[in-house]
Backbone of each chain as ProteinMPNN parsed JSONL, in Angstrom:
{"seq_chain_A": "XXXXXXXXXXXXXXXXXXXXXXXXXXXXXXXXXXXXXXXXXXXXXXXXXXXXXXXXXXXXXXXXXXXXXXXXXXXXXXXXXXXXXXXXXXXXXXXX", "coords_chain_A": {"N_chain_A": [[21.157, -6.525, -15.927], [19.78, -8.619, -13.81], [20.802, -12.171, -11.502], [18.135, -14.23, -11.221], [18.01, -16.564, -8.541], [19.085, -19.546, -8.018], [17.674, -23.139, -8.038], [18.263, -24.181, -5.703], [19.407, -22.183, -4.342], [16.858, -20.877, -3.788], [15.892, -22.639, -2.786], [17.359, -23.014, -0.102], [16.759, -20.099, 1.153], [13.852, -19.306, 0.874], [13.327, -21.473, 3.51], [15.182, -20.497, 5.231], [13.714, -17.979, 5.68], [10.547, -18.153, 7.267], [8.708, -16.848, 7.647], [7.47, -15.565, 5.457], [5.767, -16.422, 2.679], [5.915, -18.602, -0.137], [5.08, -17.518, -3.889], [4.309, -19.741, -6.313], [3.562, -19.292, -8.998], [4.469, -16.392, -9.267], [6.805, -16.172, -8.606], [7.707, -14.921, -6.205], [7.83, -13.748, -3.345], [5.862, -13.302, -0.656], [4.424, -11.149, 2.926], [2.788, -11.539, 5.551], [2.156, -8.403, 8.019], [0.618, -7.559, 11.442], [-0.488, -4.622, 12.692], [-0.303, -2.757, 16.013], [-2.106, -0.314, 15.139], [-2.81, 1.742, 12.722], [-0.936, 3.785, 12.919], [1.413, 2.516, 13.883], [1.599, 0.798, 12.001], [2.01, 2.396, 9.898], [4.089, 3.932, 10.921], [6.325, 1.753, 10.323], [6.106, 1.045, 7.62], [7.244, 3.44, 6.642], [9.746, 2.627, 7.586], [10.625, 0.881, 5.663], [10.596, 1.984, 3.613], [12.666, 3.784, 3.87], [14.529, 1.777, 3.554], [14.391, 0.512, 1.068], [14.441, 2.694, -0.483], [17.052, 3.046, -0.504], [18.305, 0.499, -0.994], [17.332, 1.219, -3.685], [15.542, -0.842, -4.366], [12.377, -1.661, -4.33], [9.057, -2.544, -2.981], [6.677, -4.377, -3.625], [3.015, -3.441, -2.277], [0.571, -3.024, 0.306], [-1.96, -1.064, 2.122], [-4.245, -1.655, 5.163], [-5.462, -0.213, 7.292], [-4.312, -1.479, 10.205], [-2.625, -3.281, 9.089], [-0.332, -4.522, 6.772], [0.657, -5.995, 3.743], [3.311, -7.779, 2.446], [5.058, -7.926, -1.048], [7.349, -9.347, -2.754], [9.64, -9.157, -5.298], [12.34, -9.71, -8.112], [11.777, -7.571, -11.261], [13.699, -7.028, -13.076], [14.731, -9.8, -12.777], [13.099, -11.756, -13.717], [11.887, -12.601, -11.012], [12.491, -14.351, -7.882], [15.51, -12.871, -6.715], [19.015, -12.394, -5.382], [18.791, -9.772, -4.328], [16.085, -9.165, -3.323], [16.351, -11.229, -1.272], [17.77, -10.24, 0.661], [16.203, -8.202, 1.718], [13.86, -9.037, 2.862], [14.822, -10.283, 5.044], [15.868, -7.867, 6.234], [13.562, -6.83, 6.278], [12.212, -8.391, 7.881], [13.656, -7.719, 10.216], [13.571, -4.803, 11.109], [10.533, -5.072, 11.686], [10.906, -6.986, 13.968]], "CA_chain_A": [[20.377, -7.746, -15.663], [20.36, -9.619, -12.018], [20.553, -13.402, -12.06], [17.225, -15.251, -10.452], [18.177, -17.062, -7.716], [18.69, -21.159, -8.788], [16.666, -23.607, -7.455], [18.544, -24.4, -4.536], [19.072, -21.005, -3.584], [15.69, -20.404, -3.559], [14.689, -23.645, -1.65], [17.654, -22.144, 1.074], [16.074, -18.472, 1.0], [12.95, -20.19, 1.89], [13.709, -21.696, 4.888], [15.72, -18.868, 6.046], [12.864, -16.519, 5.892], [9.917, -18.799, 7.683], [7.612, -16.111, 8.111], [7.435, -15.406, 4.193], [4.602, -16.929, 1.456], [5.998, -18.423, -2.051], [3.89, -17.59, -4.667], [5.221, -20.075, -7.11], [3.288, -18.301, -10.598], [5.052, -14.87, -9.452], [8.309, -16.503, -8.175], [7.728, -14.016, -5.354], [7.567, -14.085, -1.512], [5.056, -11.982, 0.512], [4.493, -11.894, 4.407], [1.292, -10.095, 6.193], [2.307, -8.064, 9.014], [-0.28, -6.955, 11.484], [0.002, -4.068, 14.29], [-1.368, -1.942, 16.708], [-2.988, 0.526, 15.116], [-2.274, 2.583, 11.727], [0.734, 4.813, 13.478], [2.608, 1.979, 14.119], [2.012, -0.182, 10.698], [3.086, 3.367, 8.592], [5.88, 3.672, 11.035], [7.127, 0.649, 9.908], [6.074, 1.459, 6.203], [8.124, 4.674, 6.51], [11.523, 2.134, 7.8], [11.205, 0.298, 4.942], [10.593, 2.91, 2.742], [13.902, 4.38, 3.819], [15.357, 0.708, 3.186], [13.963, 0.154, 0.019], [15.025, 3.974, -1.258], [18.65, 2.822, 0.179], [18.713, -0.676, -1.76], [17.006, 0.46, -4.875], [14.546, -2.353, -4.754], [10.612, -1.339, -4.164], [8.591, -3.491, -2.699], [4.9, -4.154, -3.819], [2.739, -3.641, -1.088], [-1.012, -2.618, 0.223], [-1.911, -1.532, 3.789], [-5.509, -1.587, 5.199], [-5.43, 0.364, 8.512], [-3.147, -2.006, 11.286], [-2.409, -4.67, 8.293], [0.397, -4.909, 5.687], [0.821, -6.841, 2.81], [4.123, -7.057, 1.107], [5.36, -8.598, -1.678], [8.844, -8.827, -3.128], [10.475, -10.11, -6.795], [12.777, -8.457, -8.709], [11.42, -7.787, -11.955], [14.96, -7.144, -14.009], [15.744, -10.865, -12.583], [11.944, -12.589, -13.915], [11.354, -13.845, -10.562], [13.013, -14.046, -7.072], [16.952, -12.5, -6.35], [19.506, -12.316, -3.859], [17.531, -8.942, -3.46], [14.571, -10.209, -2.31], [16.461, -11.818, 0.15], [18.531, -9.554, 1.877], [15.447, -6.989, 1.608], [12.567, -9.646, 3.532], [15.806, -10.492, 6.286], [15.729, -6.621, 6.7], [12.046, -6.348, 6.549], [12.003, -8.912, 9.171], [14.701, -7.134, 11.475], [12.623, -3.773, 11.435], [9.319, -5.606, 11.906], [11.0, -7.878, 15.192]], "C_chain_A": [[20.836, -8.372, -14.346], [19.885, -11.173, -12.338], [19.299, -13.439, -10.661], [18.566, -15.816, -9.7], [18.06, -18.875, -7.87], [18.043, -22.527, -7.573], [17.054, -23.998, -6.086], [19.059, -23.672, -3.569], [17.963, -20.537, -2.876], [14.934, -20.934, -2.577], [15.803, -23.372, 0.064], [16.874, -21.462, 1.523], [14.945, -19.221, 1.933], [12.97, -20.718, 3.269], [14.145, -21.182, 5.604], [14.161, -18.156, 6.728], [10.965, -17.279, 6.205], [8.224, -18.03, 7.811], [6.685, -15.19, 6.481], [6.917, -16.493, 3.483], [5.319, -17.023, 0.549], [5.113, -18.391, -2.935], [4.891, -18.098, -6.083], [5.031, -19.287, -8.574], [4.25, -17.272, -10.522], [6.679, -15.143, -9.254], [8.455, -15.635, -7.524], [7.492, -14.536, -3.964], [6.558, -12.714, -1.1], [4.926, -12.169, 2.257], [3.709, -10.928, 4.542], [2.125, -10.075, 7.426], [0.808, -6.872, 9.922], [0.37, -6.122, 13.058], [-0.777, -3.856, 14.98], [-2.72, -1.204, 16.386], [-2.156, 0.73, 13.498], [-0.939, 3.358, 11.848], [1.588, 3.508, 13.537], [2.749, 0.565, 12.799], [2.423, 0.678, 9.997], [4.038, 3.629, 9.138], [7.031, 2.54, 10.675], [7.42, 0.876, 8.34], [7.473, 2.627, 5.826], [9.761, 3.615, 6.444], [11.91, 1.124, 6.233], [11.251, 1.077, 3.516], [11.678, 3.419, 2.628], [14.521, 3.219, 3.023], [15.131, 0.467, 1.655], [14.82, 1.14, -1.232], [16.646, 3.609, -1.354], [19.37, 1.788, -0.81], [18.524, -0.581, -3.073], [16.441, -0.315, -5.396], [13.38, -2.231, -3.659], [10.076, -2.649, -3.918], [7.218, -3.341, -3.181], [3.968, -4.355, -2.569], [1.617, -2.898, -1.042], [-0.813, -2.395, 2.126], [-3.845, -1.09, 4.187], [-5.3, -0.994, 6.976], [-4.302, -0.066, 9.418], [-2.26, -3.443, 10.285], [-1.545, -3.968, 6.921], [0.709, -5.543, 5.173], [2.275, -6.583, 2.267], [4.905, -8.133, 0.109], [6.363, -8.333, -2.636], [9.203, -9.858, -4.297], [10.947, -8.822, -7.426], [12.611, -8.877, -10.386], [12.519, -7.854, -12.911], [15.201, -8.483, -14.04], [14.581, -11.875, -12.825], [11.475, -13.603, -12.604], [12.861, -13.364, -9.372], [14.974, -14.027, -7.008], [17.574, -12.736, -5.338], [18.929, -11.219, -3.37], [16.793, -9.063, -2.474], [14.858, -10.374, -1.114], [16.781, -11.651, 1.365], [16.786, -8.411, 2.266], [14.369, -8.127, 2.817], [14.018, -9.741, 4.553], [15.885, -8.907, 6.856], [14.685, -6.168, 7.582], [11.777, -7.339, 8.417], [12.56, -8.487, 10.617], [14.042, -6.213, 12.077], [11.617, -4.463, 12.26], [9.561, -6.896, 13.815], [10.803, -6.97, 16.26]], "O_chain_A": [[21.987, -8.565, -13.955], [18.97, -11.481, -13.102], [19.419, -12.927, -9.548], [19.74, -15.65, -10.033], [16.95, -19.405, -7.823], [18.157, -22.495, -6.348], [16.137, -24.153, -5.279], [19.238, -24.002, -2.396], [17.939, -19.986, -1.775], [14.027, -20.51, -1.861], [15.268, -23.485, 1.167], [16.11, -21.944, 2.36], [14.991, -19.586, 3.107], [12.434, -20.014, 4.126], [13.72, -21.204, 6.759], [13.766, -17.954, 7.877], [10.121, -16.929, 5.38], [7.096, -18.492, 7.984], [5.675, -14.486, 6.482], [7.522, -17.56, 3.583], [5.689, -15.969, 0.033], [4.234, -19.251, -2.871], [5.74, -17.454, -6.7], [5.961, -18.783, -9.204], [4.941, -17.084, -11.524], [7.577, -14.424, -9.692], [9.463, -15.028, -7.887], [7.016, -15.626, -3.645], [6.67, -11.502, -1.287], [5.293, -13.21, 2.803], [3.713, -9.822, 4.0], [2.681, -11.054, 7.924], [0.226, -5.906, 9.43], [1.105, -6.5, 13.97], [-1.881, -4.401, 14.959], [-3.837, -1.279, 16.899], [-1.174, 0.076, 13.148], [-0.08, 3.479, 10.974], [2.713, 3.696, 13.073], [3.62, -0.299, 12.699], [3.285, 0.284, 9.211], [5.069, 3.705, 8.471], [8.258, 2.576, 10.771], [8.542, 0.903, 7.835], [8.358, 2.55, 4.974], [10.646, 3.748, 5.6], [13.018, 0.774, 5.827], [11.893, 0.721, 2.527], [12.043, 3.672, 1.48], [15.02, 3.48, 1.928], [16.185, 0.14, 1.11], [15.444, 0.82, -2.243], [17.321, 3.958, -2.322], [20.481, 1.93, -1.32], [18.972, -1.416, -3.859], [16.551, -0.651, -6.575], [13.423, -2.587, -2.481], [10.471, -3.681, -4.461], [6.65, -2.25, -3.141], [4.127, -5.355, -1.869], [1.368, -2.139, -1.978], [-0.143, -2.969, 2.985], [-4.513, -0.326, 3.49], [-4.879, -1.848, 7.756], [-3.352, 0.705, 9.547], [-1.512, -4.306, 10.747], [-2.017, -3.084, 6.208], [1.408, -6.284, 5.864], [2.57, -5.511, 1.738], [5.33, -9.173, 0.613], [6.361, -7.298, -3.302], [9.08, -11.081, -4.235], [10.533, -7.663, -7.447], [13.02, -9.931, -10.875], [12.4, -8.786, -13.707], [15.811, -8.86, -15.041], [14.778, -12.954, -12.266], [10.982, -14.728, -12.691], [13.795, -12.595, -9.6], [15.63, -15.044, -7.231], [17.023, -13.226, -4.352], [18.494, -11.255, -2.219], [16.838, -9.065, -1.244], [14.237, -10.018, -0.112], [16.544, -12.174, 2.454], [16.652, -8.034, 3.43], [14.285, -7.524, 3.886], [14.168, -8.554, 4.842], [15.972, -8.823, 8.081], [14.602, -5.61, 8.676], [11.369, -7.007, 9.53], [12.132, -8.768, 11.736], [13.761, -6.325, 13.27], [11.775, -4.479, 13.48], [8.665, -7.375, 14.51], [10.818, -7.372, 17.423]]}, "seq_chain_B": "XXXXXXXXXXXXXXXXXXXXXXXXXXXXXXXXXXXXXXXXXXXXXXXXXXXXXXXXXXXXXXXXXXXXXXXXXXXXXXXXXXXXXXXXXXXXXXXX", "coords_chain_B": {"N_chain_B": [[-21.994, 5.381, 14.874], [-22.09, 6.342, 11.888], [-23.823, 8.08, 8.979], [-24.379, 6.706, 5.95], [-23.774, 8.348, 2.742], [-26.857, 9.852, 0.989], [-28.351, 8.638, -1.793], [-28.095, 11.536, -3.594], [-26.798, 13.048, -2.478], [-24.519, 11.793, -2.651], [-24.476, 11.401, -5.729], [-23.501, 13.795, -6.099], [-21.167, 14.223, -4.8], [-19.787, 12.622, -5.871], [-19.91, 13.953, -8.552], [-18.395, 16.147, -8.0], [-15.723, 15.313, -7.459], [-14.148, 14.735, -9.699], [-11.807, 12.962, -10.673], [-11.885, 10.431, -9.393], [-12.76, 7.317, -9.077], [-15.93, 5.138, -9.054], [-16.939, 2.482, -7.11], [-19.235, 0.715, -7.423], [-20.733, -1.909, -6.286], [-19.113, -2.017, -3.845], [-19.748, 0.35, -2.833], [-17.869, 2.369, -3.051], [-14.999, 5.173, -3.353], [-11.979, 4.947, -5.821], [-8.982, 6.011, -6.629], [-5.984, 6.212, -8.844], [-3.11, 7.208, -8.881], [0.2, 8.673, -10.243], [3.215, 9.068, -10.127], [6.635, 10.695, -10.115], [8.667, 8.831, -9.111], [9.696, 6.256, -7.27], [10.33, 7.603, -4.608], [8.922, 10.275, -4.51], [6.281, 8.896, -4.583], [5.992, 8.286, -2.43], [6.439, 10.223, -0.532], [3.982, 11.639, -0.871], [2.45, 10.084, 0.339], [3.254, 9.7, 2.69], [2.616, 12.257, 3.534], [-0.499, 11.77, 3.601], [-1.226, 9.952, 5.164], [-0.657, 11.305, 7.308], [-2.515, 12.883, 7.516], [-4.744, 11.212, 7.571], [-4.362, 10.097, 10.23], [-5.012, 12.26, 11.485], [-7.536, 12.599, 10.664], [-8.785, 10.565, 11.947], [-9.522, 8.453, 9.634], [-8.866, 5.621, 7.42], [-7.205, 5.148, 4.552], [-7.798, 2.171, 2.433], [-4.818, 1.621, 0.263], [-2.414, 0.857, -1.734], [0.606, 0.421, -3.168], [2.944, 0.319, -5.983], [6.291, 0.996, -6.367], [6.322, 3.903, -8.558], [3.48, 4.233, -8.41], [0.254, 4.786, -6.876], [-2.36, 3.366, -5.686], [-5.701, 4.015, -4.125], [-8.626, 3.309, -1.942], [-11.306, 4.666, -1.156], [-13.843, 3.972, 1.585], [-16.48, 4.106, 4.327], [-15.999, 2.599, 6.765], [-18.002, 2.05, 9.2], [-20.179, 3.115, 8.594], [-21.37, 1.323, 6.391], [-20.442, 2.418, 3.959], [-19.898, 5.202, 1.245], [-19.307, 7.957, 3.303], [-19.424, 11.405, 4.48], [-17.095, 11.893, 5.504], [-15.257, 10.304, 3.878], [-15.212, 11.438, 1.43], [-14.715, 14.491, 1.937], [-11.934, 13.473, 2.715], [-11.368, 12.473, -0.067], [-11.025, 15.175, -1.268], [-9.19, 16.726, 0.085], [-7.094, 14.842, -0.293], [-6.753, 14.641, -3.211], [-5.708, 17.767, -3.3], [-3.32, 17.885, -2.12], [-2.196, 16.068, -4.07], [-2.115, 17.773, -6.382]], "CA_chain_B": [[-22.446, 5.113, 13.77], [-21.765, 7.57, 10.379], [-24.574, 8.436, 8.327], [-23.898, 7.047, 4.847], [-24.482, 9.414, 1.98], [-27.915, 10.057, 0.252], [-28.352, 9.23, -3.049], [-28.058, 12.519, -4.473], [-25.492, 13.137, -1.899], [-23.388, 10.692, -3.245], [-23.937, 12.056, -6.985], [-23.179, 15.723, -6.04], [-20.143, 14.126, -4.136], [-18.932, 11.954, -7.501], [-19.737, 15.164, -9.835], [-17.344, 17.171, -7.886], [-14.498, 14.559, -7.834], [-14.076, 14.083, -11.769], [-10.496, 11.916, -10.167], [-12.206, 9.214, -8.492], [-13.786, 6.41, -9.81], [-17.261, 4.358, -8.25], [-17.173, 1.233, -7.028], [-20.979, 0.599, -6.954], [-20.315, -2.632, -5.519], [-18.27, -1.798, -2.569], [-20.128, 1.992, -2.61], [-16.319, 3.27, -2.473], [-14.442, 5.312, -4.399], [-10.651, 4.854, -5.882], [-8.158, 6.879, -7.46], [-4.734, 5.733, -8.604], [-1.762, 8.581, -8.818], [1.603, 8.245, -10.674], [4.537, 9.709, -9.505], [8.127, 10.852, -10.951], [9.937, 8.059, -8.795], [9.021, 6.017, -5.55], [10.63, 8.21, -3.48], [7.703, 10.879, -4.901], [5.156, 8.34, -4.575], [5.984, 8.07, -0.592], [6.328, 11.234, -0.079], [2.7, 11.626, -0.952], [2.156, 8.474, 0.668], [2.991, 10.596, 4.179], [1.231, 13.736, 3.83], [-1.9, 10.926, 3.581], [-0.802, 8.988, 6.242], [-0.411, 12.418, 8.429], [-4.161, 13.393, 6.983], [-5.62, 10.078, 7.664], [-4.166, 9.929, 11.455], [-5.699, 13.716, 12.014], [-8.863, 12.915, 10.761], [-9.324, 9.2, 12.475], [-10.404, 7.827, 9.111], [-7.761, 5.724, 6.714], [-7.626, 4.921, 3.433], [-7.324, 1.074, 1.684], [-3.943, 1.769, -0.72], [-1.513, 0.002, -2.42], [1.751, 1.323, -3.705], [4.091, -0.04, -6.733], [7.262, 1.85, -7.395], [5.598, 5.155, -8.715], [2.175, 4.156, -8.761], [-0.36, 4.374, -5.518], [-3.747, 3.485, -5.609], [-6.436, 4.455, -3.082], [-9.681, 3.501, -1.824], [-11.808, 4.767, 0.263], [-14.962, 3.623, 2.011], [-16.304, 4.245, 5.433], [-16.564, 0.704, 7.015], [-18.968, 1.783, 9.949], [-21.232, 3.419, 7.636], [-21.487, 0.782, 5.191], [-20.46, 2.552, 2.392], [-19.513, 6.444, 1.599], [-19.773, 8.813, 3.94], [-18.704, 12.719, 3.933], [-15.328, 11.559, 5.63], [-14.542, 9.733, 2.54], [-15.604, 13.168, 0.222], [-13.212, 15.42, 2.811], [-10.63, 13.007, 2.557], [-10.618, 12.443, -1.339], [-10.804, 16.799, -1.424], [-7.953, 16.314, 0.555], [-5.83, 13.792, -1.303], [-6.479, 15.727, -4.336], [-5.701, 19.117, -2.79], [-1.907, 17.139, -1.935], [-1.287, 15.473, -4.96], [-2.124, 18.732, -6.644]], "C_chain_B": [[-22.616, 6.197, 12.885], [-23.017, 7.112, 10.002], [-24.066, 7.973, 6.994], [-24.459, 8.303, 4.034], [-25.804, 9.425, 1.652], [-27.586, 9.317, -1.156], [-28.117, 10.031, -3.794], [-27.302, 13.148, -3.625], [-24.107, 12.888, -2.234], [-23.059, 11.081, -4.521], [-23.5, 13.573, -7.405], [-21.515, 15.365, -5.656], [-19.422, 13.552, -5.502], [-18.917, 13.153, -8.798], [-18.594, 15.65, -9.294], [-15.517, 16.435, -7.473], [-14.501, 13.389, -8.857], [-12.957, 12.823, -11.787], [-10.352, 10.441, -10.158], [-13.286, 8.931, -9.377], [-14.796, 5.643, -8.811], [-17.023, 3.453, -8.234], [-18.747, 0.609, -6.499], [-21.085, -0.765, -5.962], [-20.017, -2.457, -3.887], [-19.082, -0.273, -1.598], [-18.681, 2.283, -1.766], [-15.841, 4.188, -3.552], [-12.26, 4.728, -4.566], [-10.001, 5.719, -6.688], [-6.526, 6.644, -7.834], [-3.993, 7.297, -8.895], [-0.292, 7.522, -9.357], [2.102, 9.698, -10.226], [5.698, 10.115, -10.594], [8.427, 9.188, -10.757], [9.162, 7.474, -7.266], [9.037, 6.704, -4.459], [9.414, 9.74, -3.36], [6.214, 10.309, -4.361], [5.23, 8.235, -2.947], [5.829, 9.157, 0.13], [5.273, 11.563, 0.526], [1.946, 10.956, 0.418], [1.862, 9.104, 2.635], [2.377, 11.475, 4.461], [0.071, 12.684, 3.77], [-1.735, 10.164, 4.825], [-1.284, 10.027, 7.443], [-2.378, 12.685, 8.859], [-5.055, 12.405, 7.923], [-5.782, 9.526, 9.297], [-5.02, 11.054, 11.808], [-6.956, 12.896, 11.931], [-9.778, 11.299, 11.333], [-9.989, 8.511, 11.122], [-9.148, 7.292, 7.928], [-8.518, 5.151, 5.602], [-7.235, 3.539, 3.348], [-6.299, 1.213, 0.572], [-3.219, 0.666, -0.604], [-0.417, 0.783, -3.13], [2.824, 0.221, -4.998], [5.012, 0.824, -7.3], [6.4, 3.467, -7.092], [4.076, 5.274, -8.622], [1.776, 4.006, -7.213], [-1.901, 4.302, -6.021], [-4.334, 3.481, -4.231], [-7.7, 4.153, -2.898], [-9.875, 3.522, -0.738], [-13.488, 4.89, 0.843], [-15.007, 4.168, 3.567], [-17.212, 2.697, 5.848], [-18.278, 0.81, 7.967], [-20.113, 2.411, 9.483], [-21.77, 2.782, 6.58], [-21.324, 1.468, 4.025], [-19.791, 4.163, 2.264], [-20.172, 7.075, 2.091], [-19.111, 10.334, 3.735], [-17.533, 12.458, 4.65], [-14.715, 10.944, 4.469], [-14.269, 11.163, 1.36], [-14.384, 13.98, 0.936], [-12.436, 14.826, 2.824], [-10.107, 12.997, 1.149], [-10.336, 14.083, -1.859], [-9.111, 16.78, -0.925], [-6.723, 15.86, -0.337], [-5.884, 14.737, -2.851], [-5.928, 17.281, -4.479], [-3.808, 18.821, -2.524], [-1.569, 16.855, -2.936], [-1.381, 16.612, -5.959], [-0.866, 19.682, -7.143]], "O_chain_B": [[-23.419, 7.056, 13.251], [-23.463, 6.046, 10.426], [-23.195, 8.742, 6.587], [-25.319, 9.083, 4.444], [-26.212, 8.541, 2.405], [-26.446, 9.48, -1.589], [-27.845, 9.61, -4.918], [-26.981, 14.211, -4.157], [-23.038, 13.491, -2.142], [-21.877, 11.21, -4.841], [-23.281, 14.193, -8.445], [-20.64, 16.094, -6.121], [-18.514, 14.181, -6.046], [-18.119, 13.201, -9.733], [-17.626, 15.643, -10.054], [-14.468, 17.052, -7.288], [-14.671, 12.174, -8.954], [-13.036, 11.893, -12.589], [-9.513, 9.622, -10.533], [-14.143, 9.54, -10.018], [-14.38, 5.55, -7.656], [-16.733, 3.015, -9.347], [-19.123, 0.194, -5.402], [-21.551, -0.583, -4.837], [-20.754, -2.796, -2.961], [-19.051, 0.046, -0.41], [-18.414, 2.383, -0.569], [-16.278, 3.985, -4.684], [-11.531, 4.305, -3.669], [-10.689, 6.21, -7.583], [-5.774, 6.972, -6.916], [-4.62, 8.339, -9.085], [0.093, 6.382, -9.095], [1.639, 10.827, -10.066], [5.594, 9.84, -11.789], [8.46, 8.382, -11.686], [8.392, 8.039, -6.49], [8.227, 6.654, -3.533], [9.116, 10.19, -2.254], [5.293, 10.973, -3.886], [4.15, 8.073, -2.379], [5.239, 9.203, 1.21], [5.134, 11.777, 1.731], [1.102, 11.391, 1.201], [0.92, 9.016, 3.422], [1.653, 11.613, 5.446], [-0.758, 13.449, 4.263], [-2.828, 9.875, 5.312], [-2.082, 9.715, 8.327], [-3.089, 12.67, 9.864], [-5.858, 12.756, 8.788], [-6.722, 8.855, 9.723], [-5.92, 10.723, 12.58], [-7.466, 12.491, 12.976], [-10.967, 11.019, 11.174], [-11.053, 7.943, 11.365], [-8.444, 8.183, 7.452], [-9.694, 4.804, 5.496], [-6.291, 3.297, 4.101], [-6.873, 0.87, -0.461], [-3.258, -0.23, 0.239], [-0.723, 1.848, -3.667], [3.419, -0.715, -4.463], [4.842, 1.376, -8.387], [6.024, 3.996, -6.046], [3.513, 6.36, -8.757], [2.472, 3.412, -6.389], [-2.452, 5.183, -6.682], [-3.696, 3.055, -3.269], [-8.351, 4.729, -3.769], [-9.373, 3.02, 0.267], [-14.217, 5.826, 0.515], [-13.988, 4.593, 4.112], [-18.237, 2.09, 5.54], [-19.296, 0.155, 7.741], [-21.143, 2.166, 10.11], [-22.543, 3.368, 5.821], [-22.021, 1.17, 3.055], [-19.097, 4.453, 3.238], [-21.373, 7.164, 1.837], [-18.283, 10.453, 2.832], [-16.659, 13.129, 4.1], [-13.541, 11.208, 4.213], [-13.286, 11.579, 0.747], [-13.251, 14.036, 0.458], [-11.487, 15.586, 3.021], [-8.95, 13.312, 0.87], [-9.517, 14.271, -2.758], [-8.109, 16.823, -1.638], [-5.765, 16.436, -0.851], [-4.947, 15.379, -3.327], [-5.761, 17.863, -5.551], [-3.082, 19.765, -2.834], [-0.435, 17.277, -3.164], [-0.415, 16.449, -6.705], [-1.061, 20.863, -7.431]]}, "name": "protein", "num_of_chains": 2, "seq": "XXXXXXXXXXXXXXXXXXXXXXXXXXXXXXXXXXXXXXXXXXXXXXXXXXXXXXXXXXXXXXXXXXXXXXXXXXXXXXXXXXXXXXXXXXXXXXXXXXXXXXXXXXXXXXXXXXXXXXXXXXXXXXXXXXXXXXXXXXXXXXXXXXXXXXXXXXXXXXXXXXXXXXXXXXXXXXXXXXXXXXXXXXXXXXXX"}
């Protein structure tokens, strides 16, 4: 079991990660990223794919040609983790 | 500008992929796929990616974990065209 993240973690986290959506029902964060083209939104897909395989913690996610969706909670923990958090600070590192 | 399908284009094209489901609506089809393990489901995820760069035409997916779903329309055709049919031959011919 992973602990949720308590409320004043969460309202940190948040502010940290500026470029990230709360969805309070899911207790999740998402962030749209948009690119060039298709090659360079699944090359990105691919880095976090490695990262994800690496951490153990899948991200939910959709991509529509130059556009990615992704959306992150860890379900063992009903709702957002320290996961989450290091994983969108990642996502954001790749994605800069 | 693509040619959408025919009518009876379209139901010769849905007889012969039993996989894929109709979105009469959208005139698309979709197909979800389970996996072992995410790292399975990505795999996939690239041979489609590779496919979808060759043949200039991508798909609308979504990925959770082991699970990917897929649809695919052709936008500048309003609706399906035989790039959608050669691509879901395709994707089925991979996940195979």
């Amino acid at each position: 079991m992973i602990e949720p993240l308590s409320e004043e973690e969460r309202a940190d986290a948040l502010d940290a990660l500026p470029d990230w959506d709360y969805d309070e029902a899911r207790d999740a964060i998402s962030r749209r990223l948009t690119f060039a083209d298709f090659s360079e939104a699944f090359a990105f897909m691919a880095r976090v794919a490695l990262l994800a395989e690496k951490m153990d913690h899948h991200p939910e996610w959709s991509n529509v040609y130059n556009r990615v969706d992704i959306t992150l909670t860890t379900h063992d923990a009903g709702g957002l983790s320290t996961r989450d958090v290091v994983m969108a600070e990642a996502i954001d590192t790749i994605a800069a």
